[in-house]
py3Dmol code that shows the C-alpha trace and the ligand (Angstrom):
import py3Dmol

protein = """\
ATOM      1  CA  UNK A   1       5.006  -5.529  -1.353  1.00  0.00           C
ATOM      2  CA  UNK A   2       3.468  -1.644  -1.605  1.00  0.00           C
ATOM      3  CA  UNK A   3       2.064  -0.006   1.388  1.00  0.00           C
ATOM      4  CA  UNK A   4      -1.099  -0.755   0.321  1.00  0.00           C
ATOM      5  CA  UNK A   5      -2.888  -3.388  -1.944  1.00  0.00           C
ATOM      6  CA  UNK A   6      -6.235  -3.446  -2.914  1.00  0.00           C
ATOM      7  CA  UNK A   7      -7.165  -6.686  -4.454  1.00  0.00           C
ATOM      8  CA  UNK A   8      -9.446  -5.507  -7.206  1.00  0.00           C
ATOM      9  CA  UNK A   9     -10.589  -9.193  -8.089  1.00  0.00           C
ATOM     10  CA  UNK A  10     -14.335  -9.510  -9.578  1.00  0.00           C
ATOM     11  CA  UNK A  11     -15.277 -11.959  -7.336  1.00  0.00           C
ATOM     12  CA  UNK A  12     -14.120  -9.639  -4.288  1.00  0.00           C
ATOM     13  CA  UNK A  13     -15.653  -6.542  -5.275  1.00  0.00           C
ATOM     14  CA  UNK A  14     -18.884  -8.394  -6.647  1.00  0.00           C
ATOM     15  CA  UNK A  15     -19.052  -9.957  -2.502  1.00  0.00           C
ATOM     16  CA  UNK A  16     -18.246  -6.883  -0.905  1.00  0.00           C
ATOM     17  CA  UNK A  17     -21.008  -5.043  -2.999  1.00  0.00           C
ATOM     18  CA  UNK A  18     -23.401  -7.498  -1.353  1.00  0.00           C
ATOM     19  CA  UNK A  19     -21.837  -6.853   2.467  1.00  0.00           C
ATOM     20  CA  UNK A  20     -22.240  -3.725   1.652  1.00  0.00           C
ATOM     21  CA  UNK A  21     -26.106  -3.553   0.898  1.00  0.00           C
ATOM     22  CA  UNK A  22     -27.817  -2.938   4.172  1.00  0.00           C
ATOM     23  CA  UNK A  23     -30.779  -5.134   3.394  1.00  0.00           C
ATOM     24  CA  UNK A  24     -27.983  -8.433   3.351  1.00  0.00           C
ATOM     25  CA  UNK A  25     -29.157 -10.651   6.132  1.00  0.00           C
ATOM     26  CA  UNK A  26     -26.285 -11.224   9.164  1.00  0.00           C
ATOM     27  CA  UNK A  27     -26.379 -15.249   7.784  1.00  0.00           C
ATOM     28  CA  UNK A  28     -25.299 -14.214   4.328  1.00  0.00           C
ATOM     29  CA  UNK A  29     -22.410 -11.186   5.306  1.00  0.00           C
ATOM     30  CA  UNK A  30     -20.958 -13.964   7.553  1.00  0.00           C
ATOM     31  CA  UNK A  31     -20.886 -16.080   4.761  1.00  0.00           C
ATOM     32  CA  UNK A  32     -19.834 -13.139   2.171  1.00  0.00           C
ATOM     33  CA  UNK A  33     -17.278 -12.269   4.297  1.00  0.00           C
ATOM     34  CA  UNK A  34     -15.603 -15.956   4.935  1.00  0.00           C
ATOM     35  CA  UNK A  35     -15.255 -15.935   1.146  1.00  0.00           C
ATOM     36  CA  UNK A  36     -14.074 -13.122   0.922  1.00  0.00           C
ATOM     37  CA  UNK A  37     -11.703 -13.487   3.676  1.00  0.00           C
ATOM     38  CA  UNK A  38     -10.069 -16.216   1.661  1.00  0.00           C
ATOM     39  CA  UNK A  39      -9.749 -14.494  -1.723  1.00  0.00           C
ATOM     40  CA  UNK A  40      -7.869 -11.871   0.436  1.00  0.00           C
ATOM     41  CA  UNK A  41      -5.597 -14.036   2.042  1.00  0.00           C
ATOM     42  CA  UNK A  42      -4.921 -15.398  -1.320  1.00  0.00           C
ATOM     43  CA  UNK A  43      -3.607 -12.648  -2.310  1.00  0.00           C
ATOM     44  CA  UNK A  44      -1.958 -11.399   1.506  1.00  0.00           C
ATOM     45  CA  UNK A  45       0.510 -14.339   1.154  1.00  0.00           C
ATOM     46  CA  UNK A  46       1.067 -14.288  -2.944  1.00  0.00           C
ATOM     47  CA  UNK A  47       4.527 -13.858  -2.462  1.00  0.00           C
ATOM     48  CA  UNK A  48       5.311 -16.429   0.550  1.00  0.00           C
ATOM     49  CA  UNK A  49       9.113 -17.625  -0.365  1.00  0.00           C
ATOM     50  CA  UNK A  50       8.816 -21.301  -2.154  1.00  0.00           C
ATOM     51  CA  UNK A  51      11.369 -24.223  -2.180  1.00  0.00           C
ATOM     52  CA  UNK A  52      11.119 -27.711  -3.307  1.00  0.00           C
ATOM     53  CA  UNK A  53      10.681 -30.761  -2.294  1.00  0.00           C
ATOM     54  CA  UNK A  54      11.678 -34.378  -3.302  1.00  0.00           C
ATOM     55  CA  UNK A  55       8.274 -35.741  -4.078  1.00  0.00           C
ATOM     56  CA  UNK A  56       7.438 -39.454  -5.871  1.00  0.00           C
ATOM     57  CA  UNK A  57       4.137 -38.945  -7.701  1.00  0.00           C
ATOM     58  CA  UNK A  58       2.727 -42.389  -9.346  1.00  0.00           C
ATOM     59  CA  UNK A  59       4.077 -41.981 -12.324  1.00  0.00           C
ATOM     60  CA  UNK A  60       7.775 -40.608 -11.637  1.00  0.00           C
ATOM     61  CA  UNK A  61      10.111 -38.357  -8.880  1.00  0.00           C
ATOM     62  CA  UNK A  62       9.990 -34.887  -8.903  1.00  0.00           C
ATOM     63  CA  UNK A  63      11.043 -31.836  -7.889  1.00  0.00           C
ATOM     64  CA  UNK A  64       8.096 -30.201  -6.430  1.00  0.00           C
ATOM     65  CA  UNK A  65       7.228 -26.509  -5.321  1.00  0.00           C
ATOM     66  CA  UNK A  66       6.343 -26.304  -1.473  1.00  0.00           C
ATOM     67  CA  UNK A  67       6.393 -22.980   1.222  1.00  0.00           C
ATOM     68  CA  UNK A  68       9.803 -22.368   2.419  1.00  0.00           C
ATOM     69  CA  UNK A  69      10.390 -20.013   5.272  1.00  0.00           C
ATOM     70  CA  UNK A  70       8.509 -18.564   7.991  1.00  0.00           C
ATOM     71  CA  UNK A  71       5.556 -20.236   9.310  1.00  0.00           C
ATOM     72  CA  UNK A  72       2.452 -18.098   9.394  1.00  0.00           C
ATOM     73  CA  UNK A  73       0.517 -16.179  12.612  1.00  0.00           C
ATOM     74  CA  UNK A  74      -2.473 -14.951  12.203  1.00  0.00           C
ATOM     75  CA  UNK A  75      -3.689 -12.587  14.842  1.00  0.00           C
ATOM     76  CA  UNK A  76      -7.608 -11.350  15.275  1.00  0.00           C
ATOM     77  CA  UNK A  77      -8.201  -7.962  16.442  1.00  0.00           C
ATOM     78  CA  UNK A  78     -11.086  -8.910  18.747  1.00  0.00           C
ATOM     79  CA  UNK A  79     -13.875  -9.091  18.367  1.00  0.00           C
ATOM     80  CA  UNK A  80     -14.266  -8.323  14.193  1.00  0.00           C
ATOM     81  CA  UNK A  81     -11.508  -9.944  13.504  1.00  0.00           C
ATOM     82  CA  UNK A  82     -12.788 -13.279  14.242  1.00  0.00           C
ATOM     83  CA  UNK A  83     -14.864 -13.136  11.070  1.00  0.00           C
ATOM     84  CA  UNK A  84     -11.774 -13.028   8.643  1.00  0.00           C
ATOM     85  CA  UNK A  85     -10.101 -15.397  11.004  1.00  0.00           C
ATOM     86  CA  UNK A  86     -12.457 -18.314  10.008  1.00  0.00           C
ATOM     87  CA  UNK A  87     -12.522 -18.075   6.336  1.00  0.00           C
ATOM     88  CA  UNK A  88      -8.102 -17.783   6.433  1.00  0.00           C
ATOM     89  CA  UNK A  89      -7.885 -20.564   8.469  1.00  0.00           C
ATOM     90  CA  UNK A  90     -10.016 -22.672   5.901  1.00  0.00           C
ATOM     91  CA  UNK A  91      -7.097 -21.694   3.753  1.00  0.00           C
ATOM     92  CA  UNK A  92      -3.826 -21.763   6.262  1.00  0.00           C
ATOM     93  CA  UNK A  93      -5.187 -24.638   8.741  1.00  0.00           C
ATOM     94  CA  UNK A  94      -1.546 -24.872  10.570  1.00  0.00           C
ATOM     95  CA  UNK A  95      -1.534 -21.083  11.053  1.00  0.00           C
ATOM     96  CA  UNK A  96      -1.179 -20.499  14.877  1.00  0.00           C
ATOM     97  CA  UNK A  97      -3.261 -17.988  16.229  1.00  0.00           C
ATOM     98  CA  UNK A  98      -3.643 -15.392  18.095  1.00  0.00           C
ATOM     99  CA  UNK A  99      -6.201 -12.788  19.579  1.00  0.00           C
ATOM    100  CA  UNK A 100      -5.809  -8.714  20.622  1.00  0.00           C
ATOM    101  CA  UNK A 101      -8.758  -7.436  22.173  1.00  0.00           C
ATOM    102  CA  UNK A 102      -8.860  -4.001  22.240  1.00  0.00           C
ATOM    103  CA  UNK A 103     -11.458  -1.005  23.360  1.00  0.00           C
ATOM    104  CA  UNK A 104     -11.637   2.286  23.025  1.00  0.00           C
ATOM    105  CA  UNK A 105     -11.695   4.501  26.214  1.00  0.00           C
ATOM    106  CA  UNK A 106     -14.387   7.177  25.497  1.00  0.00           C
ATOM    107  CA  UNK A 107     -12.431  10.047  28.102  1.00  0.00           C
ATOM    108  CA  UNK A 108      -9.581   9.928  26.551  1.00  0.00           C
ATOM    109  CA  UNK A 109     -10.666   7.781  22.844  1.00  0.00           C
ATOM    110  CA  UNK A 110      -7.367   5.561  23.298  1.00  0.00           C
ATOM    111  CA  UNK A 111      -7.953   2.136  22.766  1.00  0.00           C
ATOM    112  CA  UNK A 112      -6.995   0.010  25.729  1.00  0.00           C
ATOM    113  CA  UNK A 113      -6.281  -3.395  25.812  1.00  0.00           C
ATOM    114  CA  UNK A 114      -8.201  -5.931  27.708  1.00  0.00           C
ATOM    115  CA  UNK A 115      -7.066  -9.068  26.415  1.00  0.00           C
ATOM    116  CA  UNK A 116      -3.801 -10.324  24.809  1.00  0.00           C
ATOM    117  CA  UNK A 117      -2.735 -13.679  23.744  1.00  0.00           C
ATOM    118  CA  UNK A 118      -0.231 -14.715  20.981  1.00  0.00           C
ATOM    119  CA  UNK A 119       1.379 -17.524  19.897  1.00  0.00           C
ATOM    120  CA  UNK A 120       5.060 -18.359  20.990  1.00  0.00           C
ATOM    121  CA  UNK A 121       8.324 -17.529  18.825  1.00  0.00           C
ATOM    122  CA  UNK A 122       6.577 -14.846  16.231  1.00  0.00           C
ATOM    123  CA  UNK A 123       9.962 -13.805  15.783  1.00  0.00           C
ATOM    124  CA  UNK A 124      10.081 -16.575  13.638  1.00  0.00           C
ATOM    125  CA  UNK A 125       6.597 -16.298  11.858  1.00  0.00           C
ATOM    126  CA  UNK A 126       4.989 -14.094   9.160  1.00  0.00           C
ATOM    127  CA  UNK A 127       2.287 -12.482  10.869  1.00  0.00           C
ATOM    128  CA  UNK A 128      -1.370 -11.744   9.516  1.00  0.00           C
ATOM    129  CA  UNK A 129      -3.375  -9.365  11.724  1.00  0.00           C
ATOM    130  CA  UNK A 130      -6.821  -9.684  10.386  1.00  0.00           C
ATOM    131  CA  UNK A 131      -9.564  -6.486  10.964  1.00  0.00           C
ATOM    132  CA  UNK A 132     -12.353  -6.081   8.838  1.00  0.00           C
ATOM    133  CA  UNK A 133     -11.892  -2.288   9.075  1.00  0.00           C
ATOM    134  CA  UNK A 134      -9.228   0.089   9.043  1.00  0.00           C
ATOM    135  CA  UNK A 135     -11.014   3.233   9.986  1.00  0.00           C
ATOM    136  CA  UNK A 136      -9.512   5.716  11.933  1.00  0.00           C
ATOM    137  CA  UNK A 137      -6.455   3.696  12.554  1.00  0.00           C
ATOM    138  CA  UNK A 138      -5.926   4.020  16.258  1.00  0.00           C
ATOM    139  CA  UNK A 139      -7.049   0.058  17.463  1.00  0.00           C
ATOM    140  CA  UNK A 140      -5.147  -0.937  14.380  1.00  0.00           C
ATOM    141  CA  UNK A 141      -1.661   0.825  15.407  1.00  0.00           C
ATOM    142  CA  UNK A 142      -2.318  -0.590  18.690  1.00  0.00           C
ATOM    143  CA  UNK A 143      -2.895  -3.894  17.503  1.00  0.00           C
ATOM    144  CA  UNK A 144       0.238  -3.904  15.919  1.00  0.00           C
ATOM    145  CA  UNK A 145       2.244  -2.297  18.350  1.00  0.00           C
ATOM    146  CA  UNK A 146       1.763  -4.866  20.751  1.00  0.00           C
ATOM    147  CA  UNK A 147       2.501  -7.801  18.109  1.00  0.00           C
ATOM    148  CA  UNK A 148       5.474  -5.731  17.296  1.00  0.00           C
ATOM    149  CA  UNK A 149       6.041  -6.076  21.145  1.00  0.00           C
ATOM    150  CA  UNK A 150       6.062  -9.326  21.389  1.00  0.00           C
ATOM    151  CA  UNK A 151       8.497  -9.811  19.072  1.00  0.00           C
ATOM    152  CA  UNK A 152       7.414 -10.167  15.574  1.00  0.00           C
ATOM    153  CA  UNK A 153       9.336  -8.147  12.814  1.00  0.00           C
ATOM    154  CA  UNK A 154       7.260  -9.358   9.677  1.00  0.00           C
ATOM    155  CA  UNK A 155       3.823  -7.949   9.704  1.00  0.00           C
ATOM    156  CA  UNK A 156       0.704  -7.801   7.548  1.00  0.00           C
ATOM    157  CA  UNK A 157      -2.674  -6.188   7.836  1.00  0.00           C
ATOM    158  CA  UNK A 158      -5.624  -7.616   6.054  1.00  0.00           C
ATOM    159  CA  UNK A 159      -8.838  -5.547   6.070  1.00  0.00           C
ATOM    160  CA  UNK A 160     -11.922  -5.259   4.005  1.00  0.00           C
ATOM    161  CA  UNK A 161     -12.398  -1.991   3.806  1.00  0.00           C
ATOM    162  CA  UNK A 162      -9.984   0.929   4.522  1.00  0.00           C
ATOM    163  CA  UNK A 163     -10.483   4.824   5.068  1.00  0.00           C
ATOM    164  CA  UNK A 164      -7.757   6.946   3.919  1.00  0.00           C
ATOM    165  CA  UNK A 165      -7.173   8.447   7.252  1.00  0.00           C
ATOM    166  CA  UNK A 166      -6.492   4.874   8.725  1.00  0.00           C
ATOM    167  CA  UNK A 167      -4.032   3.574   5.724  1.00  0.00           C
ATOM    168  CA  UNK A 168      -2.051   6.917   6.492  1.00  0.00           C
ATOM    169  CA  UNK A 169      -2.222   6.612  10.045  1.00  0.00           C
ATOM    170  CA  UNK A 170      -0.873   2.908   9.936  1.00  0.00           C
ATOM    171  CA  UNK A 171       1.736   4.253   7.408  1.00  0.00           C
ATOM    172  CA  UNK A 172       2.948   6.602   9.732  1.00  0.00           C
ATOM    173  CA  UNK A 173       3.275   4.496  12.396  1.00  0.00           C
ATOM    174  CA  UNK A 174       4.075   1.433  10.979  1.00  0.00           C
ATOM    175  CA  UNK A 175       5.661   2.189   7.322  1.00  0.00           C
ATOM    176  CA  UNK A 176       6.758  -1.709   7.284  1.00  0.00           C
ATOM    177  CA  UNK A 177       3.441  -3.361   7.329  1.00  0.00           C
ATOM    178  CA  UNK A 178       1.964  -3.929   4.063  1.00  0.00           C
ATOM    179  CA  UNK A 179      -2.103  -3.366   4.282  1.00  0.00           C
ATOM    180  CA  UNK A 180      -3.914  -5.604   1.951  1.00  0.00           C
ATOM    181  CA  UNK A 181      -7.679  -4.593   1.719  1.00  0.00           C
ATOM    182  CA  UNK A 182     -10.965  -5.367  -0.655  1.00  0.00           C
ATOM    183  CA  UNK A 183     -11.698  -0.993  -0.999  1.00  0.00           C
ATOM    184  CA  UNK A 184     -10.138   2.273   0.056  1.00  0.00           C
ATOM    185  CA  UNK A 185     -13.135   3.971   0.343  1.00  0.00           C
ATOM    186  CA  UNK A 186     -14.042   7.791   0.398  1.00  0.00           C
ATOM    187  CA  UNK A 187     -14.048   8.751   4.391  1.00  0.00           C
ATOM    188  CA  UNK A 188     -14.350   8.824   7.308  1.00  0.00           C
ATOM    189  CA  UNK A 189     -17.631  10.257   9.194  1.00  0.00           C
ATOM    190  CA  UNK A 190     -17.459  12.816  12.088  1.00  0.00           C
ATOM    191  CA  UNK A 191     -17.724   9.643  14.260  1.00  0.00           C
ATOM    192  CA  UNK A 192     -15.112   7.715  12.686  1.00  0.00           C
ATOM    193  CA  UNK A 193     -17.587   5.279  10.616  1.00  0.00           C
ATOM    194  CA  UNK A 194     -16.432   4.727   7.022  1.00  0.00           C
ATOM    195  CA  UNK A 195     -17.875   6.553   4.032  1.00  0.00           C
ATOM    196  CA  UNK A 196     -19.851   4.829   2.397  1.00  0.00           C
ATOM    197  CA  UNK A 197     -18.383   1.302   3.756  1.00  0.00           C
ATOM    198  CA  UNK A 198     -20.907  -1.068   5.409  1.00  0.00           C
ATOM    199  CA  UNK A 199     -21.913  -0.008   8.595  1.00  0.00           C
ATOM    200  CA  UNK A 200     -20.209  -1.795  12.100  1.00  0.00           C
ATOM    201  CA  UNK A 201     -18.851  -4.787  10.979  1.00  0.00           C
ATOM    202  CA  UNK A 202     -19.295  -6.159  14.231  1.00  0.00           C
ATOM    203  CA  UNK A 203     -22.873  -5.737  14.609  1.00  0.00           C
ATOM    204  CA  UNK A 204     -23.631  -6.946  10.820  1.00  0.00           C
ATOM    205  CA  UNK A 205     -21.390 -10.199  11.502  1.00  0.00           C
ATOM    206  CA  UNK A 206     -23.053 -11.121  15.083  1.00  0.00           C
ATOM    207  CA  UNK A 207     -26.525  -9.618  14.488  1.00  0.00           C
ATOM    208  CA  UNK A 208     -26.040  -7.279  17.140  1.00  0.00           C
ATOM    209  CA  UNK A 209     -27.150  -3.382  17.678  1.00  0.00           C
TER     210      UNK A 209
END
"""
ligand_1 = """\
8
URA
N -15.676 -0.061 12.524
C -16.760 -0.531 11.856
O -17.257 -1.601 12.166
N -17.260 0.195 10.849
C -16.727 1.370 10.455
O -17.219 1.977 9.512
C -15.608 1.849 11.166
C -15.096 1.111 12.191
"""
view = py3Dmol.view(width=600, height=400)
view.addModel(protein, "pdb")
view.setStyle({"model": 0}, {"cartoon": {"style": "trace"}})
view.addModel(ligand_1, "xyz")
view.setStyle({"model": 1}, {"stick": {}})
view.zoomTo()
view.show()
């Protein structure tokens, strides 16, 4: 898979143009966005390896395609995350899953961790790590470093929209994570907002200021 993907479906752009609008109401972006969140995990796990399976349908036996291989994670970077995390797991109910809460220090702007749990064995598991946005970078490195810690080796980051600056910074820092995202958009602002994106994903999802 490239570095980066952006799934340039018509039914993804046409949703994110309406998440982007400031005048959409925080009922319909959640509900934009758990569409959306689907379409993109559609496309996040397009080429999952496939084997068969020995099925009998009513009319004969075949030989039918099923998911071979790893079994999927999917981790929410808190707390944006959680609004990809419900539309995906419409899509990949088994997924296990798993949460990295992260903030950002305003001394030093590191992001710090505050809360960590992930599922067991992720050696073993493709995993998704969900944001909505991939803006300057630094929560999302983070994010990953500490899945990478705990032992996964086969990473992917979904966002909805990404900046430049935060693809290359994830690049960087993690060259073997695919990003699969909805935009790369223009920017990023002088306080690390994305240009012209959709404002705090956070806020628009909960309703909060
Ligand atoms: N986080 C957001 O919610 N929005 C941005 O534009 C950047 C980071």
């Amino acid at each position: 898979m490239d570095h980066l993907t952006v799934v340039d479906h018509p039914l993804v752009q046409h949703k994110l143009t309406l998440m982007r609008e400031e005048g959409t109401s925080t009922q319909k972006f959640r509900r934009l966005l758990r569409e959306i969140s689907l379409l993109l995990a559609f496309e996040a796990t397009r080429n999952l390896p496939m084997t068969t399976r020995r099925i009998a349908t009513p009319m004969t036996e075949m030989d039918a395609p099923t998911i071979d291989g790893p079994k999927l994670a999917l981790v929410s970077i808190l707390r944006a995350g959680n609004g990809l995390l419900d539309g995906i797991l419409d899509l990949i109910p088994s997924a296990r899953v798993g949460f990295v809460g992260l903030y950002r220090d305003e001394a030093t702007l590191e992001p710090v961790e505050y809360y960590c749990k992930l599922p067991e064995r992720l050696s073993e598991r493709l995993v998704i790590a969900v944001d909505p946005m991939l803006a300057t970078g630094n929560s999302s490195v983070a994010a990953v470093d500490r899945i990478k810690e705990a032992g996964a080796t086969d990473i992917l980051f979904l966002c909805l929209l990404a900046a430049p600056e935060g693809v290359e910074r994830m690049k960087e820092a993690h060259p073997d994570v695919p990003v699969v995202t909805a935009a790369l958009d223009e920017r990023l602002n002088e306080v690390g907002y994305i240009v012209p994106g959709l404002g705090d994903a956070g806020d628009r999802m909960f309703g909060t200021k």
